[in-house]
Residue, then its C-alpha position, 0 to 999 in steps of 0.5 A: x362767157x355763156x352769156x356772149x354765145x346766147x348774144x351771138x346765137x340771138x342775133x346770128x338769126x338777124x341780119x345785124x348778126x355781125x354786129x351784135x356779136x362784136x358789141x357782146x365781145x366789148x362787154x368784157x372788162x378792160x383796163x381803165x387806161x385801156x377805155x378809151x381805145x377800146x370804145x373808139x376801136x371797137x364799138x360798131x357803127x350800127x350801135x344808135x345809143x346806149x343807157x346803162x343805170x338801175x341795179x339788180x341784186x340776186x339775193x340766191x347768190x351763185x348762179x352760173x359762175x359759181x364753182x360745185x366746190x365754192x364755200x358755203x360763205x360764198x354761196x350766200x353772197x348776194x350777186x349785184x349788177x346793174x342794166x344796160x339797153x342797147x339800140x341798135x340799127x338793123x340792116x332795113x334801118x329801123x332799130x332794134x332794142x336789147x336789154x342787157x343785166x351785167x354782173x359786178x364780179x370781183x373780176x370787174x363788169x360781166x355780160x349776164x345776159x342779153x334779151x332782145x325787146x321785141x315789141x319795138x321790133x315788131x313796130x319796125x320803129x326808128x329810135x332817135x334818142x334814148x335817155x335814163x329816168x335818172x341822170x344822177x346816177x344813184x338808184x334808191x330803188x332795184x329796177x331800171x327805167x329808159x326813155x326811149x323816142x322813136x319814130x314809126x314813120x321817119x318824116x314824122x316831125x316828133x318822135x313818140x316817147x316809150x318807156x323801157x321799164x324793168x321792176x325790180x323782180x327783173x319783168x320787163x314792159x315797154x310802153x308809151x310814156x304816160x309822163 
């Protein structure tokens, strides 16, 4: 898995290295029945909240996984997949954020890639909650949009609501709500 080792390589500059290299090893397919256990088991305590929804298509198809030897048919297909962020607690206690794009191979759920959201880092913000745009769980659109609350100072009385946006040519911003 390329994507597992850019994760690790990431974050091992961090001090959450440990961390966010166990929370990339949970990204790999399990048995339905298997779930449940695995989450309870694995997922690490520093791990604040995860959102997952939108969708991505690739419409060049291939990409990384593909073999030199795949057939022509299967160099057209197009690859869909859809986002997840991640926020995670740092070892100063404010939050760091990741966005993640996973691919639906025929082999089930497959970590592409992870890119950290810098702008939050560099606020040394607190995330408190983070939330979908849609909870229906069917996007009409390619994209992906989080609500995120987060506290630059933790005795504040409210958080302040970001907006995590991914467009649907995969740019991303992260910026205060304007909802």
């Amino acid at each position: 898995m390329r994507s597992v080792s850019i994760f690790a390589k990431i974050c091992r500059t961090s001090a959450i290295g440990l961390v966010a290299a166990m929370l990339a090893a949970t990204a790999g397919p399990a048995a339905a029945n298997d779930a449940p256990e695995v989450v309870a088991t694995t997922t690490p305590s520093r791990v604040l909240a995860v959102v997952s929804g939108g969708f991505w298509v690739d419409e060049s198809g291939g990409g990384e996984s593909e073999s030199e030897t795949a057939t022509e048919d299967a160099a057209n297909e197009s690859r869909r997949g859809y986002y997840r962020s991640v926020a995670v607690r740092s070892q100063d206690n404010t939050s760091r954020l990741f966005l993640q794009r996973i691919w639906l191979s025929d082999d089930g759920p497959t970590l592409l890639d992870t890119r950290e959201i810098t702008e939050l880092s560099d606020m040394k913000a607190y995330i408190t909650d983070m939330r979908p745009e849609d909870s229906t769980g069917i996007a009409k659109l390619p994209g992906f949009v989080t609500f995120v609350y987060l506290k630059r100072d933790p005795a504040t009385a409210e958080p302040d609501t970001w907006e995590l946006f991914v467009d649907e040519f995969g740019d991303t911003a992260f910026t205060p709500a304007t909802n």
